[in-house]
C-alpha positions in Angstrom: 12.9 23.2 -3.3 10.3 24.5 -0.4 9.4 23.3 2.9 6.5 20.7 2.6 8.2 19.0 -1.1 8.6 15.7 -0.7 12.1 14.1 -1.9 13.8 10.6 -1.9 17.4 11.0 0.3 20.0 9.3 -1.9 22.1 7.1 0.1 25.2 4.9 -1.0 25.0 1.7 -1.5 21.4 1.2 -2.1 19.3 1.3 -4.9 17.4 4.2 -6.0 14.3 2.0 -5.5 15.3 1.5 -1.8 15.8 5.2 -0.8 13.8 6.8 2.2 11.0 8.8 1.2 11.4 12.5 3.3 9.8 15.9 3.8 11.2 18.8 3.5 10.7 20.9 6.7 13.5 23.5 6.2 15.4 25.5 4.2 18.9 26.7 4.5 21.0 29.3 1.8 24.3 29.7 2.0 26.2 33.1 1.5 25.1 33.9 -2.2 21.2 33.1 -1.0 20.8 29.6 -3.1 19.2 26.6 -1.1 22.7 24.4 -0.3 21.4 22.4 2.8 17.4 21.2 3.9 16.7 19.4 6.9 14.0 16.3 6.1 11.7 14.2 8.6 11.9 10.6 7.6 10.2 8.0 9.1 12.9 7.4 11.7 13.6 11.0 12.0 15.0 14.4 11.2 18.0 14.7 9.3 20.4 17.6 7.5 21.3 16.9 3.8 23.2 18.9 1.0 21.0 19.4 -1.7 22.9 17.4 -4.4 22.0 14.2 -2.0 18.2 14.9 -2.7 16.0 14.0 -5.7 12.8 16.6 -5.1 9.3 14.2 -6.2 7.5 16.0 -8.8 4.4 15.6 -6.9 1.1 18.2 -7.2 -0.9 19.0 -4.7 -4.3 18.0 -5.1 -7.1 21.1 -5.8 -9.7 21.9 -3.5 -12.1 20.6 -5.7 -10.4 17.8 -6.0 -13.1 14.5 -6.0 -10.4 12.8 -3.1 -10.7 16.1 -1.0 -14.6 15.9 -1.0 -16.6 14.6 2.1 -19.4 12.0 1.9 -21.4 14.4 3.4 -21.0 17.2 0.8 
């Protein structure tokens, strides 16, 4: 997990269809150096969460060359 990953927040009592969508915006290791805590921005805000509550989104950035990251104008 790095800052910048988007992850779902699991939260009881709702389905895993229904969980908010957040971005990782930092990092924090505990004593042995392993990532045990990331604070998120959701929609409605910023939030702490242990890293167990957090399903990371296997999501690739797009290339630079990427056809979606080209201008009209190019």
């Amino acid at each position: 997990m790095a800052v910048g990953d988007l992850v779902l927040v699991k939260t009881d009592g709702l389905s895993p269809t229904t969980w908010p969508l957040a971005r990782v915006v930092a990092v924090h290791p505990g004593p042995d150096g392993l990532i045990r805590v990331a604070t998120l921005k959701t929609q409605t805000g910023e939030m702490k969460r242990p890293i167990v509550r957090i399903v990371h989104l296997p999501i690739d950035p797009l290339p630079d060359n990427s056809p979606a990251n080209s201008t009209i104008n190019d």
